[in-house]
C-alpha positions as CSV (number, residue, x, y, z in Angstrom):
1,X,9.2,34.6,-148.0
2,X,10.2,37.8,-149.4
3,X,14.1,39.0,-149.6
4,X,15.1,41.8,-148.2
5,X,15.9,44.3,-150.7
6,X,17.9,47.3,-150.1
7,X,20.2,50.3,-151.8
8,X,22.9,50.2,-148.9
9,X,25.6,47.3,-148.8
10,X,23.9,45.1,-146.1
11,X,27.6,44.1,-145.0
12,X,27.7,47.1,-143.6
13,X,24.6,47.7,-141.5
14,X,24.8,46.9,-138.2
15,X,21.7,47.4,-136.6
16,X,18.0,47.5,-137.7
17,X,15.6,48.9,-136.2
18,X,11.6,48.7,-136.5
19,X,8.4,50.5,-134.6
20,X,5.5,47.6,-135.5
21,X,2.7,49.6,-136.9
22,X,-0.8,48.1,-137.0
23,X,-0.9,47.2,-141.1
24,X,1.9,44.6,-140.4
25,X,2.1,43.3,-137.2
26,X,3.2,39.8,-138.5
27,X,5.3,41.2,-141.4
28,X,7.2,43.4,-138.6
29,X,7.7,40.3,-135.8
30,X,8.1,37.3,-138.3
31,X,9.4,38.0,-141.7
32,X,11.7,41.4,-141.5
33,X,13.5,39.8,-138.2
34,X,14.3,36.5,-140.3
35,X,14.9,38.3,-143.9
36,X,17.7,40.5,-141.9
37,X,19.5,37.4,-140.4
38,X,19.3,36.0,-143.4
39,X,20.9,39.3,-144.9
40,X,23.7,38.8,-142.0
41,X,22.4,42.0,-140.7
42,X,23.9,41.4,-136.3
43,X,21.1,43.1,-134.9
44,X,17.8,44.1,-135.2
45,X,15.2,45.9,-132.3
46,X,12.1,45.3,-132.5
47,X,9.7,48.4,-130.8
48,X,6.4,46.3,-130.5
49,X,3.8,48.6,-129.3
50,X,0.6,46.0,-129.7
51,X,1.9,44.1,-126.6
52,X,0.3,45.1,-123.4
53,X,3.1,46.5,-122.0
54,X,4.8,47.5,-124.8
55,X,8.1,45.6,-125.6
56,X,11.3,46.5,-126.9
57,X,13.1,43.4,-128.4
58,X,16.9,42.7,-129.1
59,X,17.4,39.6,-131.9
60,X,20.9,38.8,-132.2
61,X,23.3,36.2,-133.2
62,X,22.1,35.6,-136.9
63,X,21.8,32.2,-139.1
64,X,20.3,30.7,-141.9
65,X,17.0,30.2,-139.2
66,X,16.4,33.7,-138.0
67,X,18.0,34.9,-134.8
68,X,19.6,32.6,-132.1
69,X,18.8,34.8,-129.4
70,X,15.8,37.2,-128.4
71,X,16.5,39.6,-125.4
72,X,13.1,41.4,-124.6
73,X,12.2,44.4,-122.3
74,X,9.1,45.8,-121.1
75,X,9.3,49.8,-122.5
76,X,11.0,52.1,-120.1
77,X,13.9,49.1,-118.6
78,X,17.2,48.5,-119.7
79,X,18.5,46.9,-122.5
80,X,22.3,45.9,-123.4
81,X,23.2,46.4,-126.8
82,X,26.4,44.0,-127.6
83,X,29.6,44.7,-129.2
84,X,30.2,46.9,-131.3
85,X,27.8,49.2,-129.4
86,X,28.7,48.1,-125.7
87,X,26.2,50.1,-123.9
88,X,22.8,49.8,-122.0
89,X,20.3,51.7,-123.5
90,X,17.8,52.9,-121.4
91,X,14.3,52.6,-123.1
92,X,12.5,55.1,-120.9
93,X,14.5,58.0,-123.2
94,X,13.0,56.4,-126.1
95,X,10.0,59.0,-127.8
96,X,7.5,56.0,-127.6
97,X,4.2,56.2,-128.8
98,X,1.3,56.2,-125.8
């Protein structure tokens, strides 16, 4: 699997975020979630357009396996983002693609 490489000091990123495009579905849902746990990243959302609804994915609680946890929405509910962000974000303000 292929390390996640980056400029910025991953220590202090809190949050990644990805829209899945269509050249790397699997890349997008399998290897970046697991390469940015492994980087100790505590977040990543996952905007995954290919599912019929589109979802909107929280991973969280990162180890040497991937993510511990997986909160997922349907586009448009609700979705708690955890400390340090503390607040619902509401997914139906997002500019998501049709």
């Amino acid at each position: 699997m292929p390390r996640l490489q980056s400029t910025r000091p991953l220590d202090r990123v809190l949050l990644a975020a990805e829209v899945i495009s269509r050249s790397s579905i699997q890349r997008d849902r399998e290897e970046k979630p697991r390469a940015c746990a492994l980087a100790g990243i505590p977040l990543y959302l996952l905007v995954d357009r290919f599912t019929k609804p589109m979802t909107i994915s929280l991973h969280s609680v990162p180890g040497k396996d991937g993510y511990a946890r997986v909160t997922t929405v349907i586009a448009g509910e609700k979705l708690q983002l955890p400390a340090p962000f503390d607040l619902t974000l509401d997914t139906s303000s997002l500019p998501l693609p049709a």
